[in-house]
C-alpha positions in Angstrom: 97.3 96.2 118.2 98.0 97.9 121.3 101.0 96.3 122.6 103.7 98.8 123.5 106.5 99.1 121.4 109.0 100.3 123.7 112.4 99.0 124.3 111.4 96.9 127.4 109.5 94.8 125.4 112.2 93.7 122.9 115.7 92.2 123.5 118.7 94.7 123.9 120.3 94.0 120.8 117.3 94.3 118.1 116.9 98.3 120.7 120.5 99.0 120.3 120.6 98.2 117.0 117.4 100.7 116.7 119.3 103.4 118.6 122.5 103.2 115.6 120.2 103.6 113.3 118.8 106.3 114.7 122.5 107.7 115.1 123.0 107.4 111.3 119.9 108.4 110.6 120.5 112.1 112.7 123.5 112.5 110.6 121.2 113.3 107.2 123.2 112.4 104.7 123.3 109.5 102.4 125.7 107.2 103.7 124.1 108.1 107.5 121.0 107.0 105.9 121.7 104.1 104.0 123.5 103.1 107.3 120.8 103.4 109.6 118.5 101.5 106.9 121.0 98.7 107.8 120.3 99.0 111.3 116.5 99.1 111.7 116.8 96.9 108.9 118.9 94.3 111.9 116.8 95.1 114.4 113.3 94.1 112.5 114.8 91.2 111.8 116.2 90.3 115.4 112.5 91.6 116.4 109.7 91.3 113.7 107.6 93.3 115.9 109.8 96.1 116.9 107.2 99.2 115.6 109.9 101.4 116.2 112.4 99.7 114.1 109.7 100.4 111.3 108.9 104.0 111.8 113.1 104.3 111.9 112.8 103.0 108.3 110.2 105.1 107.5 112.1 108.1 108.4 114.6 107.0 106.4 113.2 106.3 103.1 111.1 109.4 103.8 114.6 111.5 104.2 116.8 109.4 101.5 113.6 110.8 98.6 113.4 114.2 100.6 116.7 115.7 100.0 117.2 113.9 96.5 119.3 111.1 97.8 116.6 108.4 95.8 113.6 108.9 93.7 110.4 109.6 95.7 108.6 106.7 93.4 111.6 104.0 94.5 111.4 105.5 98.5 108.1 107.0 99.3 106.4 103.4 98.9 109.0 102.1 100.9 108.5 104.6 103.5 104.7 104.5 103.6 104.8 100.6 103.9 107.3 100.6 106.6 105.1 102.9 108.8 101.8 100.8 108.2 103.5 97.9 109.6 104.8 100.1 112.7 101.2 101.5 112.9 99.8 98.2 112.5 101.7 96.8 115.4 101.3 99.6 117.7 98.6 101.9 116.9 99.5 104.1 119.6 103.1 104.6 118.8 103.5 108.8 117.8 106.5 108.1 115.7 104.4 105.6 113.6 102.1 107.8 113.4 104.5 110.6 112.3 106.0 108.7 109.9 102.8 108.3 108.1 101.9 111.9 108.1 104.5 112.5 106.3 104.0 109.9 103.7 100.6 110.9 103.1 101.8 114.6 102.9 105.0 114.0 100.7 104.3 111.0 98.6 99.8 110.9 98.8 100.0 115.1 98.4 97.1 114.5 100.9 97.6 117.9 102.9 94.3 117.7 105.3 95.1 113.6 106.2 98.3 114.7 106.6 97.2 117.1 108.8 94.9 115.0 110.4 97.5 112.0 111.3 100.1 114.5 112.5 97.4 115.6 115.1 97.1 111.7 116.1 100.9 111.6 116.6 100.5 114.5 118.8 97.0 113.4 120.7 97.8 112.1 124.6 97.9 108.5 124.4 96.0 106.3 127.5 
């Protein structure tokens, strides 16, 4: 889907509730990321199409397994599901695509698609 997943498109609450968890979520630690899981958590469910409420996620699982706050086998699936769905509903969302990457890089060990969808998170979008 191309729709854009930006915050005009979604209600102000689901989009603050987005920005909090991205507030927890730039504090890296574990309560500031179990926190912010909370929070995109509220805003997916305030917005089931909110992509990047589910990239948000993804970060989070991504960073709770990175620094040795949960087990990569509990958090990397979570991780790499939440950013399918955000790539799913906006393909050309580069924080979707990000979040992938790093999935595929961290949990997949799949270093050239890694590479590969951090280019497309980087590409100029139409």
């Amino acid at each position: 889907m191309n729709k854009s997943s930006r915050c005009g498109q979604f209600s102000a609450a689901a989009h603050e509730d987005y920005l909090r968890g991205r507030y927890y979520w730039n504090k890296r630690s574990e309560p500031g990321l179990r926190r912010g899981i909370e929070y995109f958590q509220k805003a997916i469910d305030q917005e089931p199409n909110y992509a990047l409420a589910y990239a948000g996620l993804a970060d989070s699982y991504i960073m709770l397994a990175n620094w040795g706050f949960a087990s990569g086998n509990e958090a990397y699936p979570k991780a790499k599901a939440a950013a399918l769905k955000a790539l799913e509903l906006d393909d050309r969302l580069a924080e979707a695509h990000t979040s992938f990457a790093y999935t595929t890089l961290l949990y997949d060990w799949d270093w050239a698609a890694a590479d590969k969808r951090f280019r497309q998170a980087i590409a100029p979008q139409p």
